[in-house]
N, CA, C and O atoms as CSV, one atom per row, in Angstrom:
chain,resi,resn,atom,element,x,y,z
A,1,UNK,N,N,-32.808,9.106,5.141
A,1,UNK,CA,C,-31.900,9.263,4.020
A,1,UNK,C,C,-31.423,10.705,3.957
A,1,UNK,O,O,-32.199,11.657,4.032
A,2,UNK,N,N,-30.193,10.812,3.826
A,2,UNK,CA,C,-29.579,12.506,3.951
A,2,UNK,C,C,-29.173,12.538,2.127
A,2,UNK,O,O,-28.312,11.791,1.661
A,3,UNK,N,N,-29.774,13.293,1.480
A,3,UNK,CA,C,-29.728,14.256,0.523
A,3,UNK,C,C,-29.167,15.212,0.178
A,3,UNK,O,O,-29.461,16.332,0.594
A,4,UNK,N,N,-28.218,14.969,-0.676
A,4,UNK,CA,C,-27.271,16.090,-0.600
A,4,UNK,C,C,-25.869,15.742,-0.385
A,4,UNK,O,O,-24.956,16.507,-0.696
A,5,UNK,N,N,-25.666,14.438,0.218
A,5,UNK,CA,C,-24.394,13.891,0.755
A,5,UNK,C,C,-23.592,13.502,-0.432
A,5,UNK,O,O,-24.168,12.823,-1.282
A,6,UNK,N,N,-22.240,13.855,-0.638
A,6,UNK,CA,C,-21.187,13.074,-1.334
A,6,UNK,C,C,-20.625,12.308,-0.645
A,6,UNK,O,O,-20.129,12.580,0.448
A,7,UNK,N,N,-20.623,11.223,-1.196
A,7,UNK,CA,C,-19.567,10.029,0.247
A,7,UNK,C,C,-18.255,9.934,-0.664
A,7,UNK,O,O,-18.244,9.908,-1.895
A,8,UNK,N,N,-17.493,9.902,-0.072
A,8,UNK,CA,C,-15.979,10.127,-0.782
A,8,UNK,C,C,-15.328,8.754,-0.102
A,8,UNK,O,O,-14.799,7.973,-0.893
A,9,UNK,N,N,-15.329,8.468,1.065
A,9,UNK,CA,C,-14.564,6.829,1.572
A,9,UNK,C,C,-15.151,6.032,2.189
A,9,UNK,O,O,-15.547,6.482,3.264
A,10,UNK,N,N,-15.472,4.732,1.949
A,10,UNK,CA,C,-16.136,3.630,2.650
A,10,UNK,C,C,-15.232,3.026,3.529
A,10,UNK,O,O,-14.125,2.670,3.126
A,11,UNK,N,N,-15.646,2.849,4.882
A,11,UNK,CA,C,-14.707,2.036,5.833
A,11,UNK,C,C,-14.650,0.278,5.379
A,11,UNK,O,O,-15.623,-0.411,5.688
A,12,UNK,N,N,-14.009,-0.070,4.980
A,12,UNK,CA,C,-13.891,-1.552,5.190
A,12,UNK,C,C,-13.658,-2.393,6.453
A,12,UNK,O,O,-13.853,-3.608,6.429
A,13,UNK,N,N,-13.168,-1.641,7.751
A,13,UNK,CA,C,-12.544,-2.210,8.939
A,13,UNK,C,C,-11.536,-2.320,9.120
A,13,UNK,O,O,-10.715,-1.973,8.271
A,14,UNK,N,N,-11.104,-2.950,10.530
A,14,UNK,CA,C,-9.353,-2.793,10.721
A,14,UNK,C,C,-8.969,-4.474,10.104
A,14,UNK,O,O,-9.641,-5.464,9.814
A,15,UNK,N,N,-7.237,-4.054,10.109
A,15,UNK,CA,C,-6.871,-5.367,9.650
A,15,UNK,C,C,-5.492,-5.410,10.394
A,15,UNK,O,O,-4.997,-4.443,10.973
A,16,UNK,N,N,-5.104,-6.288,10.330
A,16,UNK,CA,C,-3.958,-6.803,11.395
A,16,UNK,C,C,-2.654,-7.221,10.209
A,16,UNK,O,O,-2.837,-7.927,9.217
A,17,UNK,N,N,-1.656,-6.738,10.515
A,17,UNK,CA,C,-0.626,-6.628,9.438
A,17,UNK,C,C,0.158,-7.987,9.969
A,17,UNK,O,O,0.672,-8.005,11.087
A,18,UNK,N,N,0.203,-9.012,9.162
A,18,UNK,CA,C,0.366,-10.561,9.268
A,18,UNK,C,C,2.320,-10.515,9.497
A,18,UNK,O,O,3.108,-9.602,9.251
A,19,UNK,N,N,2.507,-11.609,9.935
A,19,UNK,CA,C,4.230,-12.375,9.289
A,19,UNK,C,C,5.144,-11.705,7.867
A,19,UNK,O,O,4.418,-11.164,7.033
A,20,UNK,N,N,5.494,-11.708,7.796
A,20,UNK,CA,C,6.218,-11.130,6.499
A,20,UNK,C,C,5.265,-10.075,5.992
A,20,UNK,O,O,4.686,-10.121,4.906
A,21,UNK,N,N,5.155,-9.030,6.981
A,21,UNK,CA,C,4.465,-8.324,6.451
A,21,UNK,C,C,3.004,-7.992,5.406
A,21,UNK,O,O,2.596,-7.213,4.544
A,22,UNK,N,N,2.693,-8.936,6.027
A,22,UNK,CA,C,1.502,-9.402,4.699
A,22,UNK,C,C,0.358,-8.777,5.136
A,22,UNK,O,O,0.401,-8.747,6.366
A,23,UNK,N,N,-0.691,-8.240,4.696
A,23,UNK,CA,C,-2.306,-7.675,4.766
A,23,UNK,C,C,-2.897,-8.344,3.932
A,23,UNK,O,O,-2.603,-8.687,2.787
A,24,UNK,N,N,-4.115,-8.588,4.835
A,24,UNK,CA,C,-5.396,-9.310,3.497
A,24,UNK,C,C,-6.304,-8.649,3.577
A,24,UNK,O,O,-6.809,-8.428,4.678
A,25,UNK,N,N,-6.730,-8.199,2.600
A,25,UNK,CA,C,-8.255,-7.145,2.011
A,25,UNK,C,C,-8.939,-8.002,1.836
A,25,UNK,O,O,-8.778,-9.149,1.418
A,26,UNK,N,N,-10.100,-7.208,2.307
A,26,UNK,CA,C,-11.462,-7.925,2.509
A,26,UNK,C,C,-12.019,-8.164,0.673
A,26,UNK,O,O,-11.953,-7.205,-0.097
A,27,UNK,N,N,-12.337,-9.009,0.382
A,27,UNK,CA,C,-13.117,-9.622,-1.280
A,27,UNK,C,C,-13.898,-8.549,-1.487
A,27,UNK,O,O,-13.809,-8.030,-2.599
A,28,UNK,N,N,-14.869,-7.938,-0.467
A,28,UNK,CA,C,-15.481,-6.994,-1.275
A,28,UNK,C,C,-14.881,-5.514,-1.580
A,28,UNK,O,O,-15.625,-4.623,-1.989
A,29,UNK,N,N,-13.545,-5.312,-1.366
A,29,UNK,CA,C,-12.744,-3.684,-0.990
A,29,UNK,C,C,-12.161,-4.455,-2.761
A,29,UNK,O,O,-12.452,-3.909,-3.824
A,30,UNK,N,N,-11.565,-5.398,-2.693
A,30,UNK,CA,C,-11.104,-5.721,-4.139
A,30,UNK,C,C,-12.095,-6.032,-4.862
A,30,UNK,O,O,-12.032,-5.253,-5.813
A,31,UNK,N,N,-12.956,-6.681,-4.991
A,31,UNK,CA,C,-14.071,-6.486,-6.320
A,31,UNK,C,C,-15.000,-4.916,-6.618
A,31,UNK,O,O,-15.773,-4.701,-7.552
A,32,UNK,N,N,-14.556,-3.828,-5.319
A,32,UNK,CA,C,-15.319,-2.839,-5.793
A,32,UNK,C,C,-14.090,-2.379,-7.232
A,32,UNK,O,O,-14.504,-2.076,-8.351
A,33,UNK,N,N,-12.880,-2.417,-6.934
A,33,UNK,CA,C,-11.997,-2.009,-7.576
A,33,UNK,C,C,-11.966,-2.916,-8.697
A,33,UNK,O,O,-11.316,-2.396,-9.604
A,34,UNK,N,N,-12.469,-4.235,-9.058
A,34,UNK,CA,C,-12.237,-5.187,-9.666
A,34,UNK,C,C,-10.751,-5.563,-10.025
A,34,UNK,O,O,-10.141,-5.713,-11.084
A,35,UNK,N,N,-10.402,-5.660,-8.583
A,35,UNK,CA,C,-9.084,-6.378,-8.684
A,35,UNK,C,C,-9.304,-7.628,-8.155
A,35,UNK,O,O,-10.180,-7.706,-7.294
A,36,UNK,N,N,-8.663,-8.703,-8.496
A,36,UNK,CA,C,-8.509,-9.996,-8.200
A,36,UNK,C,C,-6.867,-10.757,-7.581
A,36,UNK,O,O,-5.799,-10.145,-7.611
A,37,UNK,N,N,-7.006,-11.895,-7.164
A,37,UNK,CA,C,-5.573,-12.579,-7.079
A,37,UNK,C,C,-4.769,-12.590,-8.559
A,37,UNK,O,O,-5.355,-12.875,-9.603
A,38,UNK,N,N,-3.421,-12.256,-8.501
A,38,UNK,CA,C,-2.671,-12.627,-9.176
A,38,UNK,C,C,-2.276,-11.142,-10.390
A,38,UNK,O,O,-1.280,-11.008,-11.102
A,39,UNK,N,N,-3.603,-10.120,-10.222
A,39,UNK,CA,C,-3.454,-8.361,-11.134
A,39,UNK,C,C,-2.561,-7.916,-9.944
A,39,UNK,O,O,-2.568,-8.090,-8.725
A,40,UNK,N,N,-1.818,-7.286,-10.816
A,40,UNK,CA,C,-0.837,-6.172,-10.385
A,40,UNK,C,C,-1.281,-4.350,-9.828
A,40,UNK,O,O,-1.991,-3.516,-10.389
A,41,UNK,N,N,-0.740,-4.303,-8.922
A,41,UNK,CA,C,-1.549,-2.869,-8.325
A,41,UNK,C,C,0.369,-2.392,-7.985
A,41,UNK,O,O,1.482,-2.916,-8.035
A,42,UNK,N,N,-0.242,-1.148,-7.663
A,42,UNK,CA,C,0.904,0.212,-7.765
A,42,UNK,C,C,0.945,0.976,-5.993
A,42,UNK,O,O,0.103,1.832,-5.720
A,43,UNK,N,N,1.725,0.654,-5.203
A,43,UNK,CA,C,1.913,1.283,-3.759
A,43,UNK,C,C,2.452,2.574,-3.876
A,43,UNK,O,O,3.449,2.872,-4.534
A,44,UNK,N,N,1.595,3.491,-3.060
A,44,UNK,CA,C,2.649,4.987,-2.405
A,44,UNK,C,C,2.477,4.971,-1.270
A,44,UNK,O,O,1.881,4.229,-0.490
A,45,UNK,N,N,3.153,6.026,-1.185
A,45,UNK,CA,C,3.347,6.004,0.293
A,45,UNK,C,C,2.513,7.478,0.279
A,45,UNK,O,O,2.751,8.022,-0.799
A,46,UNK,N,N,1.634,8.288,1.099
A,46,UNK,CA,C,1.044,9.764,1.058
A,46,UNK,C,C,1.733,10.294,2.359
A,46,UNK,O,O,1.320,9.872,3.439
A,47,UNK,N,N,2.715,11.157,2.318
A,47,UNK,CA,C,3.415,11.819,3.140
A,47,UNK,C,C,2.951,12.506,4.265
A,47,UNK,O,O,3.094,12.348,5.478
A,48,UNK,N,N,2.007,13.785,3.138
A,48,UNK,CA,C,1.544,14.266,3.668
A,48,UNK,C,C,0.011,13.443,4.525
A,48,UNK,O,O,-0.144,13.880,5.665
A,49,UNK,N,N,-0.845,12.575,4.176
A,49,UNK,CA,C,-1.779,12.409,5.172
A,49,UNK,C,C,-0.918,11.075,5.837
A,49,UNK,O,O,-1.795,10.670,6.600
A,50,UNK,N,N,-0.060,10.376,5.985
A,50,UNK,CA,C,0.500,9.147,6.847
A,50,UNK,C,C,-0.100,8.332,6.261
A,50,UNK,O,O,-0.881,7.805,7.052
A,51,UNK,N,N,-0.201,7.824,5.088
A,51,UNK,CA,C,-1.502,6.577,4.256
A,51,UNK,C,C,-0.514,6.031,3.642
A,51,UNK,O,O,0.536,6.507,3.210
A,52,UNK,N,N,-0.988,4.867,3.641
A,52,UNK,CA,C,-0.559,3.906,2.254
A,52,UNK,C,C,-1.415,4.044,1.202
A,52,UNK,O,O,-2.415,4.742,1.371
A,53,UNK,N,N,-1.189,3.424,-0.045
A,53,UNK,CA,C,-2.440,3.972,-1.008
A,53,UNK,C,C,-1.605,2.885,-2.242
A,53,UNK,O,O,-0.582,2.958,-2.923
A,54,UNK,N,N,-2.633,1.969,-2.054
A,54,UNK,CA,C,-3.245,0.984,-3.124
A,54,UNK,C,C,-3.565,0.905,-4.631
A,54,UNK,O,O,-4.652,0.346,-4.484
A,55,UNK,N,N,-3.466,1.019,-5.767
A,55,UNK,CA,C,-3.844,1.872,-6.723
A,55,UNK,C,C,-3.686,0.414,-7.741
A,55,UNK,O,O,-2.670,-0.279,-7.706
A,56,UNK,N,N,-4.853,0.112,-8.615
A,56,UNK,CA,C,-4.970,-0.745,-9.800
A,56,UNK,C,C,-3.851,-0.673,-10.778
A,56,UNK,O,O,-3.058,0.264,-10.687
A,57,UNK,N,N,-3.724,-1.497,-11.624
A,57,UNK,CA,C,-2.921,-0.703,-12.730
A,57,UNK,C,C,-3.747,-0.579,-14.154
A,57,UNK,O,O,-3.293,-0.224,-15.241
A,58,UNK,N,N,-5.439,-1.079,-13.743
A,58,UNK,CA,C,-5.974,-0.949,-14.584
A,58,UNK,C,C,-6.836,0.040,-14.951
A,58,UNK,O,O,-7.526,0.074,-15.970
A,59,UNK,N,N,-6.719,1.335,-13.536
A,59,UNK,CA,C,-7.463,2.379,-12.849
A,59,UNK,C,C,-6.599,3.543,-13.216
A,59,UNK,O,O,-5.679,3.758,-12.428
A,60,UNK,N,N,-6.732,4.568,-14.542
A,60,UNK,CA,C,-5.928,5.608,-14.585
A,60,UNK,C,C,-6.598,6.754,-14.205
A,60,UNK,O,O,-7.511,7.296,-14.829
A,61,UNK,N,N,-6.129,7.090,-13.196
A,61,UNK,CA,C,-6.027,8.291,-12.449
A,61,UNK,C,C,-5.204,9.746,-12.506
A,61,UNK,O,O,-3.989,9.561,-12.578
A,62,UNK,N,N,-5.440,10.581,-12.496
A,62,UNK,CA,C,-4.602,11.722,-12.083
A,62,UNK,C,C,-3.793,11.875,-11.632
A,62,UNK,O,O,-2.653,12.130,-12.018
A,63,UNK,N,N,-4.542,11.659,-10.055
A,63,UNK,CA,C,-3.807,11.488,-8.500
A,63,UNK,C,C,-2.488,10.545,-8.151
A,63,UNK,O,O,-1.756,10.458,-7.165
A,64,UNK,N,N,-2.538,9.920,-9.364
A,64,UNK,CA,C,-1.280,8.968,-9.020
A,64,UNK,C,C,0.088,9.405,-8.927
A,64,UNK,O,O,0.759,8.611,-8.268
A,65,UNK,N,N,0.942,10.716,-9.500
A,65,UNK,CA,C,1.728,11.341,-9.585
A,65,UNK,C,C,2.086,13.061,-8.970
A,65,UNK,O,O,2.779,14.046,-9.222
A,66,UNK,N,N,0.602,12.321,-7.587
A,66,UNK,CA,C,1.175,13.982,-6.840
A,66,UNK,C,C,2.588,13.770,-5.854
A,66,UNK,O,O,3.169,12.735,-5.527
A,67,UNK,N,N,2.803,14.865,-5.612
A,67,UNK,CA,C,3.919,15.361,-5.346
A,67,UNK,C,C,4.180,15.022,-3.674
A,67,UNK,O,O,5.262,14.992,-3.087
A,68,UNK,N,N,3.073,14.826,-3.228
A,68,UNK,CA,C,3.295,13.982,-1.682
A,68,UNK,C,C,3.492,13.229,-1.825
A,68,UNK,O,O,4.069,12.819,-0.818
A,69,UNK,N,N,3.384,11.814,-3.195
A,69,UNK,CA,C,3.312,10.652,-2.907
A,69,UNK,C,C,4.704,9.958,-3.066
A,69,UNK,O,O,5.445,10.739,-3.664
A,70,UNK,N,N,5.249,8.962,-2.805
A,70,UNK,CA,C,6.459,8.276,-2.922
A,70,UNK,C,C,6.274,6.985,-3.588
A,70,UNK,O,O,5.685,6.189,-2.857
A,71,UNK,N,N,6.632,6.450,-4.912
A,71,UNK,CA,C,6.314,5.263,-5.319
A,71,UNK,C,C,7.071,4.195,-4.959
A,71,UNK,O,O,8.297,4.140,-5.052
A,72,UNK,N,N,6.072,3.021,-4.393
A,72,UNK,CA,C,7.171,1.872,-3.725
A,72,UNK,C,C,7.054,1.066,-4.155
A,72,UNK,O,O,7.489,0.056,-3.602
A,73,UNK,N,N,6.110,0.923,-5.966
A,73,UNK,CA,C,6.625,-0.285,-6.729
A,73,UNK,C,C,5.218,-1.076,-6.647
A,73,UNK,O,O,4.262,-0.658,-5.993
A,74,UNK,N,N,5.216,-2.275,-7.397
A,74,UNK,CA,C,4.656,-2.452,-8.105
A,74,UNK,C,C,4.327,-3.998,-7.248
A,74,UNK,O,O,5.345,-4.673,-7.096
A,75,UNK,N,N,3.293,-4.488,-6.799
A,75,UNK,CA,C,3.274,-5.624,-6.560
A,75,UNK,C,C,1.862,-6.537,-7.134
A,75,UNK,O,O,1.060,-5.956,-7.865
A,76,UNK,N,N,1.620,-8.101,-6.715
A,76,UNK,CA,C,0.684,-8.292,-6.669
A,76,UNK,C,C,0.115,-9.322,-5.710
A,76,UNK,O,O,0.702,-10.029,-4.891
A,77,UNK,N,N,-1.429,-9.214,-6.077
A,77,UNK,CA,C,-2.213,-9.787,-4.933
A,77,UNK,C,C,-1.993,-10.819,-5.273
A,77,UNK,O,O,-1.929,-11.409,-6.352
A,78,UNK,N,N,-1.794,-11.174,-3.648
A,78,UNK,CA,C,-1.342,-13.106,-4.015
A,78,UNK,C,C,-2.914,-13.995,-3.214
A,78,UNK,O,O,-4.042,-13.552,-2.997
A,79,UNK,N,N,-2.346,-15.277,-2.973
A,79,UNK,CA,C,-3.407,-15.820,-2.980
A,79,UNK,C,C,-4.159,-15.013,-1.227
A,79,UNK,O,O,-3.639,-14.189,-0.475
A,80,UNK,N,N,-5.700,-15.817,-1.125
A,80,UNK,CA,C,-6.241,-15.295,-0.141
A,80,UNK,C,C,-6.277,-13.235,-0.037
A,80,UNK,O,O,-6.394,-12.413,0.872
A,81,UNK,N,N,-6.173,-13.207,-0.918
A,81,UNK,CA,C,-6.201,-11.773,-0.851
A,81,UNK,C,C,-4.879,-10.783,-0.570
A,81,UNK,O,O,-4.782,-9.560,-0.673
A,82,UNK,N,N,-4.000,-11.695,-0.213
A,82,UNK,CA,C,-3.126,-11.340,0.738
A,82,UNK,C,C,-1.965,-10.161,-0.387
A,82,UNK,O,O,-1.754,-10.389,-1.578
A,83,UNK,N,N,-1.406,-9.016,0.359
A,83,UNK,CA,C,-0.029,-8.262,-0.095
A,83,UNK,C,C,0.959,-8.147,0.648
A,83,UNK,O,O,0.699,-7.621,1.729
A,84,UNK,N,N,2.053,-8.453,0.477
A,84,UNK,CA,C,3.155,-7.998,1.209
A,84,UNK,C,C,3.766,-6.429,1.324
A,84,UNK,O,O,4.290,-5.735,0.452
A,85,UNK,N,N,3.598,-6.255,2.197
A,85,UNK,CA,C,4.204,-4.326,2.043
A,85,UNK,C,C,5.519,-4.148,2.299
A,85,UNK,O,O,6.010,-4.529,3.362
A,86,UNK,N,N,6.326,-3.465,1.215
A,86,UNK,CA,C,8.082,-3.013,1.960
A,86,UNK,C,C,8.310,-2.955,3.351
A,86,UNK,O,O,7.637,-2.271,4.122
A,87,UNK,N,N,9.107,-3.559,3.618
A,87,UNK,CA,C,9.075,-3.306,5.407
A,87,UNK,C,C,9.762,-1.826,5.183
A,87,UNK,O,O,10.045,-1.330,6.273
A,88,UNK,N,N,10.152,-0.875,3.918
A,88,UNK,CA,C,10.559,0.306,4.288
A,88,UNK,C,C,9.123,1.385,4.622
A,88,UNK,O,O,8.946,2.400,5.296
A,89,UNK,N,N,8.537,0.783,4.010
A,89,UNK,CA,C,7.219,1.871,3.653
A,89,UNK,C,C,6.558,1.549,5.276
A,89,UNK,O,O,6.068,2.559,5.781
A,90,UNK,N,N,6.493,0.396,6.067
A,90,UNK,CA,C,5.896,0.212,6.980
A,90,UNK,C,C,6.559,0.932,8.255
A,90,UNK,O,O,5.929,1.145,9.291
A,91,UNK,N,N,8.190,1.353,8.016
A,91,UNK,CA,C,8.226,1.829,8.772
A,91,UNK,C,C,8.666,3.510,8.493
A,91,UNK,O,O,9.513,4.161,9.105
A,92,UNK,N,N,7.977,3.854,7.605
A,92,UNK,CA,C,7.769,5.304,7.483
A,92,UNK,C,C,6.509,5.712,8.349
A,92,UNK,O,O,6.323,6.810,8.874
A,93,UNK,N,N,5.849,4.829,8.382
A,93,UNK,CA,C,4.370,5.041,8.864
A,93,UNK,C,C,4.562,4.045,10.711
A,93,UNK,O,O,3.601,3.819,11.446
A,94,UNK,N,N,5.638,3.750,10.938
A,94,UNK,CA,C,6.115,3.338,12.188
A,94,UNK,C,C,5.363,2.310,12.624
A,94,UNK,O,O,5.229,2.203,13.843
A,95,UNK,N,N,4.708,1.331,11.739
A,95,UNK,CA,C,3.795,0.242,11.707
A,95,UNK,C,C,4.950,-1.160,11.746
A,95,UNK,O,O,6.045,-1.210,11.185
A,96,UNK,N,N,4.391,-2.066,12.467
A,96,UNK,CA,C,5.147,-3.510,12.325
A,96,UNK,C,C,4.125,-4.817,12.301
A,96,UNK,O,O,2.912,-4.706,12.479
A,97,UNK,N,N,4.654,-5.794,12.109
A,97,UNK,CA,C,3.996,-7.305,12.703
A,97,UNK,C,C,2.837,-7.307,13.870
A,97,UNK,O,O,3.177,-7.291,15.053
A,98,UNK,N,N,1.424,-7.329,13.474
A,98,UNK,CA,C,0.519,-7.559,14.594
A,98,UNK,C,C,0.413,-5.817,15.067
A,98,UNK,O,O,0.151,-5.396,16.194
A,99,UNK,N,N,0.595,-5.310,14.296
A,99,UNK,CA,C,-0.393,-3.472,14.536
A,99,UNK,C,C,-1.304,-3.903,13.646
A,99,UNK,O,O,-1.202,-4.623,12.652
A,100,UNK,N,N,-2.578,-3.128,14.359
A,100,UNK,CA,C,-3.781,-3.041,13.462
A,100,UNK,C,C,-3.786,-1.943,12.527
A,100,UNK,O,O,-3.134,-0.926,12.768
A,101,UNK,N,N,-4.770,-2.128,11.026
A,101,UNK,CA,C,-5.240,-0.438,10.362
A,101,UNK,C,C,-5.772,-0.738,10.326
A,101,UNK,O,O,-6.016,-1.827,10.846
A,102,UNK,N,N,-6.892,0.289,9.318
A,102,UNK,CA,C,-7.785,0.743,8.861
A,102,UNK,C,C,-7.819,0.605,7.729
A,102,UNK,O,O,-7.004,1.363,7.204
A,103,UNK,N,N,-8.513,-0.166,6.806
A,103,UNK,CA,C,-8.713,0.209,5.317
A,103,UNK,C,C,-10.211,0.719,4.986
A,103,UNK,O,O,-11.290,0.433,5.506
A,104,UNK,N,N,-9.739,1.902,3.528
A,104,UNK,CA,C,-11.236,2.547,2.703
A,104,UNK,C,C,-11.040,2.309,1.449
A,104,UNK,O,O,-10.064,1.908,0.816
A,105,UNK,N,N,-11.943,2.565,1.211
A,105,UNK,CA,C,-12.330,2.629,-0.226
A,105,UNK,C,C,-12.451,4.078,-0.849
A,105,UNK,O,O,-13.635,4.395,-0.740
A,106,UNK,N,N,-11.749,5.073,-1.443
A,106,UNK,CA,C,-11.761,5.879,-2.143
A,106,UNK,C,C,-12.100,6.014,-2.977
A,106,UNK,O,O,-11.311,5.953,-3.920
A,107,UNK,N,N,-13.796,6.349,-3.279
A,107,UNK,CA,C,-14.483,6.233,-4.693
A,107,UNK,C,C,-14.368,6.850,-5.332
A,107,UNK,O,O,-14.401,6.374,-6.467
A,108,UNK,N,N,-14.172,8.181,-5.253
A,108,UNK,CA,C,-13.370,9.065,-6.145
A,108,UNK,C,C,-12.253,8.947,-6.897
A,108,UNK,O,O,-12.096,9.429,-8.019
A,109,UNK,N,N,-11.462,8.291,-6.265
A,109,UNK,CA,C,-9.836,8.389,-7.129
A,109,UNK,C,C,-9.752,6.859,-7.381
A,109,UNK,O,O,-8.733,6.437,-7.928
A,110,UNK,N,N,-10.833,5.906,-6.996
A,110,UNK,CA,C,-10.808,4.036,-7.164
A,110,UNK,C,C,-9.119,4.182,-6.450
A,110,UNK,O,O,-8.005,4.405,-6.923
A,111,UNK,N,N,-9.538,3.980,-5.403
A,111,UNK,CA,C,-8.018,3.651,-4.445
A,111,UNK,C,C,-8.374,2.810,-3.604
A,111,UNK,O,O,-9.559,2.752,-3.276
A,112,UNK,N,N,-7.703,2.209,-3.218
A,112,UNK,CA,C,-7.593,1.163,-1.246
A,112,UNK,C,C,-6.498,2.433,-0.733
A,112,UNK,O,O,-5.405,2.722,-1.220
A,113,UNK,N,N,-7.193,3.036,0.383
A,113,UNK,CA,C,-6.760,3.849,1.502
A,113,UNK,C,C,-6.090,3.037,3.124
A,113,UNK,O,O,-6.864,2.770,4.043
A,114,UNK,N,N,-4.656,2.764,3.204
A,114,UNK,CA,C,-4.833,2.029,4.498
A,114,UNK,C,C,-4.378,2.941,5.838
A,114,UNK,O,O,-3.152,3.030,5.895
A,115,UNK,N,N,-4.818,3.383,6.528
A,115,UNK,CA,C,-3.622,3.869,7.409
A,115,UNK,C,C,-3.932,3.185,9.091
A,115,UNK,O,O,-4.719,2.324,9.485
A,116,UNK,N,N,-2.822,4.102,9.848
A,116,UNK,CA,C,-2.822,3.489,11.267
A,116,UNK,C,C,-4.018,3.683,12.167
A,116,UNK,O,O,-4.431,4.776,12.555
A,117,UNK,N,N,-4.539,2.476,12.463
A,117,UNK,CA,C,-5.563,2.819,13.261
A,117,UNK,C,C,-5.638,3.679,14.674
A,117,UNK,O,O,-4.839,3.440,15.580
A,118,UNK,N,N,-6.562,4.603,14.782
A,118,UNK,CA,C,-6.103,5.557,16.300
A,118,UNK,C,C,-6.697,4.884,17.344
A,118,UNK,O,O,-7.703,4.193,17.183
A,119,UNK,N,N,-6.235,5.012,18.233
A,119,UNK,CA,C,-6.657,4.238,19.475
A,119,UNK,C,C,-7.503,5.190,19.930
A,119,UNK,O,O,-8.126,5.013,20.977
């Protein structure tokens, strides 16, 4: 056991960006956040680190109105977990149909962190 450690992001694993743009989060990345099918969550885009970023609307934060971020609106989780992402925002981050990411868990700021997975 290391003592002393702050853990700031949990890996959830990669995920494969579906047909119409769709991603499905893993049940336990949304119940840490206690989000469910059908609640509404808040997309940016983070410029500066290349991330997407997930955000509750029941989770008030700080961080939600920095100055890297770009707001792309407001969606919600549909069934199976599943979100559809702007195909603009996907291709800021030069992502398409069948690229893999990465999603975390940001316990600090209660965020879903997604970005491009590195080879």
């Amino acid at each position: 056991m290391v003592v002393g450690t702050n853990i700031k992001k949990i890996k959830f694993g990669k995920l494969k960006i579906q047909k119409l743009n769709r991603i499905a989060l893993p049940n336990s990345l949304l119940e840490n956040l206690n989000i469910s099918v059908g609640d509404n969550i808040e997309v940016f885009l983070d410029i500066e680190k290349q991330e997407i970023i997930i955000s509750s609307q029941k989770t008030k934060t700080k961080n939600k109105r920095l100055l890297n971020r770009i707001k792309f609106g407001k969606l919600k989780i549909q069934q199976l977990n599943r979100i559809a992402l702007p195909s603009s925002l996907l291709e800021n981050l030069d992502l398409q149909v069948r690229n893999y990411i990465e999603s975390f868990l940001d316990i600090e700021k209660q965020e879903i962190v997604i970005k491009r997975l590195e080879k």
